[in-house]
N, C-alpha and C positions, 0 to 999 in steps of 0.2 A: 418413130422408126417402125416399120412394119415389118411381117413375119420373115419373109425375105432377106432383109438386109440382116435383121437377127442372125439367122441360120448362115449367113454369109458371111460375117465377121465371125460365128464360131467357130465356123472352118478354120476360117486367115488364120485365127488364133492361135486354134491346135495344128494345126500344122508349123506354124512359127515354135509352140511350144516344143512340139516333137521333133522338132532341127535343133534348137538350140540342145533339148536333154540328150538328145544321139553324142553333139559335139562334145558337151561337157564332159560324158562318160568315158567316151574316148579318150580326151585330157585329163580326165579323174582329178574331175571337179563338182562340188555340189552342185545339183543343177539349178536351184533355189538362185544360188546367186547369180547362174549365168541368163537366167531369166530377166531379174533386175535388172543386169546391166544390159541387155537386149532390149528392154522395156524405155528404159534410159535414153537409148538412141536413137530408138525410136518416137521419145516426146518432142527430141531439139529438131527435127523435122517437120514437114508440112505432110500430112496424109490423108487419102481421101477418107479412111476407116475414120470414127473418131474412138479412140480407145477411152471407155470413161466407167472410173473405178467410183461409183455412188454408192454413198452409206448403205445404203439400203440394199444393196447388192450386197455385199459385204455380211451385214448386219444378218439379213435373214435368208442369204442364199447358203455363201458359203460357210459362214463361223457357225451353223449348228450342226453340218455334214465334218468341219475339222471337229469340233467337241466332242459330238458323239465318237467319232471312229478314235479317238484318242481315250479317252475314259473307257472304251467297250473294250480295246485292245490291250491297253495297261496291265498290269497283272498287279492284280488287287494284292496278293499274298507280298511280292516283293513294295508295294505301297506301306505297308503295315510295318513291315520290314527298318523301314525307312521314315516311316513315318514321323518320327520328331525333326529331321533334318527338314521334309517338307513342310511342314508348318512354321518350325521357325523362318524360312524364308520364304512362306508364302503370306505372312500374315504381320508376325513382327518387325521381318527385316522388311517387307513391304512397305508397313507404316515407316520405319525410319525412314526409307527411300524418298517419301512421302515426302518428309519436312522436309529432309536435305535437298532437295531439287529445288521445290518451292522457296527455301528462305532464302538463298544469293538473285534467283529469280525476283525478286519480291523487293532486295535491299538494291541489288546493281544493276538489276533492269530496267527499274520503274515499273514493275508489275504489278496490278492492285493483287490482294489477296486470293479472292477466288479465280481467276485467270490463273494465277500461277499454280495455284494448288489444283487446275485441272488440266492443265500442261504438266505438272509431275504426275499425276492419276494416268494419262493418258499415256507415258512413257514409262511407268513402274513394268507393266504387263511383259514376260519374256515371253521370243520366241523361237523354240527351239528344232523349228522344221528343218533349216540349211544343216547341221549341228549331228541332227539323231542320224542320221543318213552316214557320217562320218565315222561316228560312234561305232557303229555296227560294221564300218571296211573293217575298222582300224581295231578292233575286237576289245573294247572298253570296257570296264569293272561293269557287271549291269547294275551292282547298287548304283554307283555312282552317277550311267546315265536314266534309271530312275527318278532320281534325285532332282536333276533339272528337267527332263521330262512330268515330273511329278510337280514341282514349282511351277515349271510355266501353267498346266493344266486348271492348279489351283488360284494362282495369282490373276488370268484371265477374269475370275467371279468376280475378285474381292477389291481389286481395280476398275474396271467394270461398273461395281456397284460403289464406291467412292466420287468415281466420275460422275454418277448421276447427284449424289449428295451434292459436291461440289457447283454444278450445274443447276441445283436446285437455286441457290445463293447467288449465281451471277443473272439468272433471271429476275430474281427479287429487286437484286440491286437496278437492273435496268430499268423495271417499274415505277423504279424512287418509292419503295417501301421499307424501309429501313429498318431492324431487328434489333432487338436489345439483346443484351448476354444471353440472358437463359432463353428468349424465343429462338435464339440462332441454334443454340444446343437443343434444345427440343426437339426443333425440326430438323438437324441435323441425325440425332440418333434416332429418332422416328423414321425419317426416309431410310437409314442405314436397316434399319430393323425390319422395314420389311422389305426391301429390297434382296439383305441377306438371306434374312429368316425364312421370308415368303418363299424365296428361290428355290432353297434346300427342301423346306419343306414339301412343297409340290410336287419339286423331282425324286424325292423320295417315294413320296406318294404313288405316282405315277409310275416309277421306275417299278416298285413292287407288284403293282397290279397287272403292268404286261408281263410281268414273270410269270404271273401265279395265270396269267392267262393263258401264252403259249404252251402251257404243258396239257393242255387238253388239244393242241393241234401238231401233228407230224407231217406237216407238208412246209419243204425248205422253202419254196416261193413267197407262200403265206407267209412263214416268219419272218423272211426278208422285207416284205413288205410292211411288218410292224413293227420293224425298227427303224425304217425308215417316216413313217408315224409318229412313234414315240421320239424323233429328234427333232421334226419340225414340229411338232405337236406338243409337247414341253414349251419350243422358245416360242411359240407363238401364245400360246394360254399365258404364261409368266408374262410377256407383254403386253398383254391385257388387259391384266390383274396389277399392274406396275410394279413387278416386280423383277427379281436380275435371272431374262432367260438365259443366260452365260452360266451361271451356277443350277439350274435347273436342268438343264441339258447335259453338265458335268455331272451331278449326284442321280440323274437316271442312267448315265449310260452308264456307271460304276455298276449299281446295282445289277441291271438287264445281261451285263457284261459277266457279270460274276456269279449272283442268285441265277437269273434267267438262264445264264447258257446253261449253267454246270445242272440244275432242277428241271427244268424244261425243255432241252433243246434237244436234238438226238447227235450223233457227229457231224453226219453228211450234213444237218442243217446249220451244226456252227464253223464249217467251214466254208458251207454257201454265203453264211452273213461276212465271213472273214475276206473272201475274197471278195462280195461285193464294193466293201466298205475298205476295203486297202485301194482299189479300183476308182471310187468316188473321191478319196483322199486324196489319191495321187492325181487325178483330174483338176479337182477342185486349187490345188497347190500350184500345180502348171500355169494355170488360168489365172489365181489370182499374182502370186506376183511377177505373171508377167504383165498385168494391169496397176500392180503396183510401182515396178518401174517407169510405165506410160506417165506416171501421175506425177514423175519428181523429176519435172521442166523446173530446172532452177533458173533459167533465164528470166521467166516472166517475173522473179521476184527480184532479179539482180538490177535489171533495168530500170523498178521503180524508183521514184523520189525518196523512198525511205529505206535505201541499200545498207548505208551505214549501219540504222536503229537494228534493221533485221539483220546484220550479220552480229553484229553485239552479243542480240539478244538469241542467237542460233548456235555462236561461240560460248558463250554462258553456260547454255540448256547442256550442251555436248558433253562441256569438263564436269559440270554439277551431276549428271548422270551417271558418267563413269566414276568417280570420287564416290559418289555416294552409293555404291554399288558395290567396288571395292573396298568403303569401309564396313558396309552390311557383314561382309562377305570373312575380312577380319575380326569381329568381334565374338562372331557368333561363335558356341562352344565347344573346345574342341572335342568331344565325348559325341554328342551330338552330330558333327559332320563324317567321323571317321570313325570306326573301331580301330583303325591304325593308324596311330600314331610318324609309321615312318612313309605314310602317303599322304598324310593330313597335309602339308606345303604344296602339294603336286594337285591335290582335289580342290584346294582355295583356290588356288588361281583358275584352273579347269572350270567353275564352277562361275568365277567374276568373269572370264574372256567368254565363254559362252553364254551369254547374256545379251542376245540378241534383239533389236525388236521390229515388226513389221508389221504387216496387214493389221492388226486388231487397234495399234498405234493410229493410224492412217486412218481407220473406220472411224475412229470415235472421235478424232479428232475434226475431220469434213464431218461428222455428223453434228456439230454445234450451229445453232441457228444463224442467220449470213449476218442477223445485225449483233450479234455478241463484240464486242468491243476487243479490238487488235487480235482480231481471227483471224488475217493473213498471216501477221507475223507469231502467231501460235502455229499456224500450219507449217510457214516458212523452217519456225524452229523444228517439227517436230519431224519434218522432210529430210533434215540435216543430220537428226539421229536416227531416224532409220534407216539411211544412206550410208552413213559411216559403220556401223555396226553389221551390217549387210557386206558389205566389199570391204572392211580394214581388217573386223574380227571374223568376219565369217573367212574369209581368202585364206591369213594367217591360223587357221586354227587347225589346219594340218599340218605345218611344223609345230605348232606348241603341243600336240600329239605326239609325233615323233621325238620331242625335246626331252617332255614330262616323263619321267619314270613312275612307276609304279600305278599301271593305270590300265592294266592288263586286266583281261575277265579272269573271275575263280578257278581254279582249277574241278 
């Protein structure tokens, strides 16, 4: 495709983006979804554009401009705040998610093991773009939309880096290499370990040194510019080094976001980075899903010879996700989720219905190599829940606002 035609479907795009977010706001509706379903209508047609949402677009365009501007923007202080409810659901309620998707997958699908445990990897990661936008009309506890804010943020690394572990295993098997007990565990917490470790580490690394940098320079341009360095420059080094730019790109922009502004920045230049980066976000969001609804033609999957197996195995993924999500969501403590007790039923639910997933689902899952074994119908399934939690939960989650009592910001 040459330079031209580039520049000429970015037009088409934004200009389709910026019709559809006019209408929606008009309707007051997320524009997130009306995106999707525009994107939608646009795959069951024939057009000259070819709309096409490739990993690697995804991967290294826009998932380190969302990371960054999400982590830089957070507020570290109400993170801390919150901080055991986000761990327990970014990390342990994760791992349960983990099994529970994977084992009905695995027992009533026919799914070999690592296939299914990277179709639950690839559909654990929340996302809470359609979601915080609502949040913020509808003037929500800000612990509260921290909290899933703060989960999807985290869950994106630790998912992410599962997926590759998982990915590690279905390659192996391809090879007809075969693993005994402890070499699977080895190399399982080996990849895990530097994937994770490596990640964090780096971005830590990194994140602190362009702190400690920018505070020898007062020119808002320049900083601007080296944040947007330090977000492509993180997930690329980490990809490098094989480790998880998703978590490297989150624990720099924590840092840059909170050491760098408040040490190094002056005001006028943390509000130049502020609007740059709400600017790229909002861009970035427009663009992708509405290239993520281009990509979910379900005709081409419904037409094949193996309609039946994929819709099984799409009906399966769907109920095993939400069950396993909702039970996460129950178990966890009630100390832990609420300091109040007479909001605790109102936040549970709030917290299982928004649990959305898109774009990073979509990424990682077209990112598995073409000959990985029943990769259509891991896409087909994973097409299916991001489609329904896009348009069922996301549509619906303005009356369960409206419904939910006690779910008003502080006074």
């Amino acid at each position: 495709m040459d330079i031209a035609t580039i520049v000429r479907l970015l037009v088409v795009l934004l200009l389709i983006a910026l019709t559809v977010i006019l209408l929606t706001r008009r309707f007051d509706v997320p524009y997130t979804l009306g995106l999707v379903v525009v994107g939608l209508l646009l795959s069951l047609f024939d057009h000259d554009l070819k709309f096409s949402l490739r990993p690697e677009l995804v991967l290294f365009v826009f998932l380190p401009a969302l990371l960054f501007e999400g982590s830089w923007s957070i507020s570290v202080d109400t993170l801390r705040q919150n901080w055991r409810s986000i761990f327990l659901l970014s990390v342990p309620g994760l791992l349960l998610e983990l099994v529970l998707i994977a084992l009905p997958i695995h027992f009533f699908a026919g799914t070999d093991w690592a296939s299914a445990f990277i179709l639950a990897a690839v559909l654990s990661p929340t996302d809470p773009v359609a979601v915080l936008g609502l949040f913020r009309q509808m003037n929500v506890n800000i612990d509260l939309a921290t909290i899933i804010e703060g989960e999807s943020l985290f869950n994106d690394g630790v998912a992410g880096t599962f997926y590759q572990v998982f990915l590690v295993f279905v390659l192996i098997e391809m090879h007809g290499q075969p693993l005994s007990g402890g070499q699977a565990l080895w190399l399982g917490l080996s990849t895990l370990l530097l994937q994770a470790g490596g990640g964090v580490l780096l971005g830590g690394l990194l994140g602190f040194l362009i702190s400690r940098f920018v505070r020898y320079i007062n020119d808002h341009l320049i900083e601007t510019t080296i944040t947007i360095v330090a977000a492509y420059g993180c997930y690329i080094l980490a990809d490098w080094l094989h480790m998880s730019g998703i978590l490297a790109v989150i624990v720099a922009g924590l840092i840059i976001g909170s050491y760098g502004r408040t040490h190094g920045m002056t005001e006028r230049t943390q509000e130049a980075v502020d609007d740059f980066w709400s600017a790229i976000a909002f861009i970035a969001n427009a663009l992708l899903f509405l290239l993520v609804g281009a990509q979910l033609n379900p005709l081409q999957f419904l037409l094949s010879a193996h309609a039946s197996s994929l819709l099984l195995l799409a009906g399966l993924t769907l109920a095993s996700v939400l069950l396993s999500r909702l039970l996460m969501v129950l178990i966890l403590p009630s100390r832990a989720l609420s300091p109040s007790g007479a909001r605790l039923r109102s936040w549970r639910f709030l917290i299982f219905w928004s649990g959305l997933r898109g774009a990073l689902s979509l990424a990682l899952i077209l990112a598995l190599p073409l000959d990985v074994p029943d990769r259509q119908a891991l896409i087909f399934a994973t097409y299916t829940v991001v489609l329904f939690t896009l348009l069922v939960q996301g549509f619906s989650l303005r009356f369960v606002l409206r419904s939910l009592p006690a779910l008003a910001q502080k006074s």
